[in-house]
N, C-alpha and C positions, 0 to 999 in steps of 0.2 A: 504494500500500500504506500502509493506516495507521502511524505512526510510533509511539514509544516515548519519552517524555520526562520529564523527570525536573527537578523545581521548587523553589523553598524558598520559604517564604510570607517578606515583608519586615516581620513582626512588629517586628523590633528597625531597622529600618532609619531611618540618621540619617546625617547629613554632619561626621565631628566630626574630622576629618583630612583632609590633602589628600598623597596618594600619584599623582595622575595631573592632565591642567590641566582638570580638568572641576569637579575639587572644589575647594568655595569653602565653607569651615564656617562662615566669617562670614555667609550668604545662607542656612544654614538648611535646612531639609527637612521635610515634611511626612509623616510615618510614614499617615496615615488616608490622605490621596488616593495616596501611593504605591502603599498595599494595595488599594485601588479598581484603580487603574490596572493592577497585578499582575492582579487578580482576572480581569477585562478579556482580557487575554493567555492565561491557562488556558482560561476559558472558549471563546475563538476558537477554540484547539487541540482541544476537547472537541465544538463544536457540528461541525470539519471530519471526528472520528473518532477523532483523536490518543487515545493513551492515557495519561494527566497521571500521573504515581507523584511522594508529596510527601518529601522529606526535613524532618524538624524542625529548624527555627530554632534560632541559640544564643547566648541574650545576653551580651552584648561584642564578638560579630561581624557587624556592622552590613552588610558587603558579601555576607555567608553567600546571599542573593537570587541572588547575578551564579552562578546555580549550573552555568551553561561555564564557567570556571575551574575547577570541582572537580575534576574528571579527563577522560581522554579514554577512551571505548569504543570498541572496535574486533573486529568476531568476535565477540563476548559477554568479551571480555577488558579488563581496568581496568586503564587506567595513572594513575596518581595523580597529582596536581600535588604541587609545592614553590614556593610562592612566592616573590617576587622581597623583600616587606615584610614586617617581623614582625606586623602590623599586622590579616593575611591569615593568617598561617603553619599558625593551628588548624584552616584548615578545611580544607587539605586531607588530613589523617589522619580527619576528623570524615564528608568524602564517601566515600574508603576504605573507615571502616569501616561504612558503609550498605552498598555494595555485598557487600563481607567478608560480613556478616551473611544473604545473600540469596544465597550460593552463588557469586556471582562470582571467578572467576580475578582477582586482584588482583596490580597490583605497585608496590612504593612507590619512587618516585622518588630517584635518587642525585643528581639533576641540576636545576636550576630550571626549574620549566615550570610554564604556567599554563594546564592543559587545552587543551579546545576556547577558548579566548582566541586561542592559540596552534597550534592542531593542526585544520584546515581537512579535513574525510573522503570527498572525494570517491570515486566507484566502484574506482577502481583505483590512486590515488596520496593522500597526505595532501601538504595545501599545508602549510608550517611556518614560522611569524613568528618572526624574532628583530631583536635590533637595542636593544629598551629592556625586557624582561621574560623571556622564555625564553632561555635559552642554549643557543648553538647545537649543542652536546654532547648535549643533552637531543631533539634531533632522533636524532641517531644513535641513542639509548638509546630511542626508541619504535619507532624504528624496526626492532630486533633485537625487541623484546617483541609488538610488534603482527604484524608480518611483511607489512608492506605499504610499496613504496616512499616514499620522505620528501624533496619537494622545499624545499627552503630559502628565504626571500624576504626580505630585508632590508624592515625598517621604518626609514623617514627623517625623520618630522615627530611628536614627542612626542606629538600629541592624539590620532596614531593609534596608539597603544600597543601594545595587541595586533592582532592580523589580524582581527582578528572586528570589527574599526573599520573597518576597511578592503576588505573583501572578502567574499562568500557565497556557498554553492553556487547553482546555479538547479536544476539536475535531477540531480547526480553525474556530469554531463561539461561542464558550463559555467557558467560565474562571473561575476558583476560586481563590478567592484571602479571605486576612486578612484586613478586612473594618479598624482597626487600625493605618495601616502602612501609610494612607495618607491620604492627606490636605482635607478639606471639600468640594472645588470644584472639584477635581480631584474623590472624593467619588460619585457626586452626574455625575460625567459624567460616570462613573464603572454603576453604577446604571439604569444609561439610556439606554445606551448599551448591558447590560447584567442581564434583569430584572429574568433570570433564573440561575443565576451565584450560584456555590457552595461559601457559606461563611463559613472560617474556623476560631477556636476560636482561642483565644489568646494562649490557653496552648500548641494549633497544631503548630502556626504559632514559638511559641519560641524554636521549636524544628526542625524549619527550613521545614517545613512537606511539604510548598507550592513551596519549592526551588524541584518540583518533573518534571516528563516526562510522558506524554502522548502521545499515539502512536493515539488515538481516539479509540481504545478498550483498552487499555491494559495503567495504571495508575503505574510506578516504584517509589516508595514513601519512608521515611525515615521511619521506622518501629516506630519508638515513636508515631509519630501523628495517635493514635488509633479513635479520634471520624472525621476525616475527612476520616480515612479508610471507616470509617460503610457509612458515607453521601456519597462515591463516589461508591460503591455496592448497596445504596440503588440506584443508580443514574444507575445502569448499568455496571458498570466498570468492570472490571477483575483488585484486585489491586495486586501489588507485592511490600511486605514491604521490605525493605533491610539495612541491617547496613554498615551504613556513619561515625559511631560516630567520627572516627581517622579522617577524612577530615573535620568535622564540627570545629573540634579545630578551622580551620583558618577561619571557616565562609561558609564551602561549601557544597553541598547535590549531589543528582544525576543531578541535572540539570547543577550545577553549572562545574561538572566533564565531559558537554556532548553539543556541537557545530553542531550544527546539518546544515548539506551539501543538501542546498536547489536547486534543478537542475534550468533549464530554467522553465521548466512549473509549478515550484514550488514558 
């Protein structure tokens, strides 16, 4: 089924602060091949069926791109982020009130959460990141708004911040993630859960390779992460690799560029 996703073009995008270890403002960014690159990503999504809906850019928020963080959809229902940095804090009232405006059930966060960063959707459970960005109260609290259960998973190693560094659906009942990026109990509940789960090495995961999108055929991947490419072809996949490199400056991939608009029956 065609999906529903939701963009923000990287007009103002730039690296002039370092809030996660990816940013390095002294090494600079390139706003033109960003947007290339950006462009690149929509497109894929458009030539597979996807349906692209743009939100406007807003200059002074240079991460306003990474538009999984804006909020999470669930049923046609909006739960809105609160960021962890001031740095972030306007965009999430700024993705709110898109949705606000277009008849969305909205709800504005009491708790720190950084969307889909943080709020993993699979068919019948959301997987939930915390540990260095969302709070784990902010699980409970989507969990009462959204009405669907909410499993927990500690994150362990700063580069992987949010879950969306570390883990992606493949079809809405199985995942691959980097057994690395978290705690022992959080590993051994991955494990239970997902005892057919693609595991990606460490070389995939430092190249942000799990920060990717699946449609349930079709796998848009950061082109570096060459040996989870082959595991997910060996798996069936259709993969499409794509260069991220200017958005990873700040810590971002195709997932992180891409907020996916989940209807009522979704």
């Amino acid at each position: 089924m065609p999906k529903h996703f939701l963009m923000c073009p990287p007009e103002y995008f730039t690296v002039e602060y370092a809030i996660n270890p990816w940013m390095r403002p002294e090494d600079g960014a390139d706003r033109d091949v960003a947007l290339r690159q950006w462009e690149g990503l929509k497109s894929a999504y458009e030539e597979l069926g996807h349906e692209v809906s743009l939100i406007d850019p807003i200059e002074g928020l240079p991460d306003m791109v990474f538009a999984a963080n804006g909020a999470t959809v669930v049923g046609g229902r909006v739960y809105g982020a609160r960021f962890a940095f001031p740095q972030r804090g306007p965009e999430g009232p700024a993705y709110l009130r898109w949705f606000a405006e277009r008849g969305y059930p909205t709800k504005e966060a009491e708790h720190v959460n950084e969307g889909e960063g943080d709020f993993l959707t699979l068919d019948d459970v959301i997987l939930a990141g915390t540990g260095f960005r969302t709070h784990l109260v902010a699980h409970q609290e989507a969990q009462e708004y959204l009405g669907r259960p909410v499993i927990s998973l500690t994150l362990v190693d700063p580069r992987f911040y949010h879950l969306d560094t570390a883990l992606f659906s493949l079809d809405g009942k199985n995942v691959a993630y980097y057994p690395g990026a978290f705690s022992a109990g959080s590993l051994e509940v991955l494990r239970r859960l997902f005892p057919d789960a693609v595991l990606a090495t460490a070389e995939d995961a430092e190249v942000l390779g799990l920060n990717a999108v699946s449609d349930g055929t079709n796998v848009l991947v950061n082109a570096e992460a060459t040996a989870l490419q082959l595991e997910l072809k060996r798996r069936g996949y259709e993969v499409i690799p794509l260069d991220l490199s200017e958005l990873r400056k700040a810590g971002g991939g195709p997932k992180c560029c891409t907020l996916e608009i989940r209807g009522e029956n979704s």
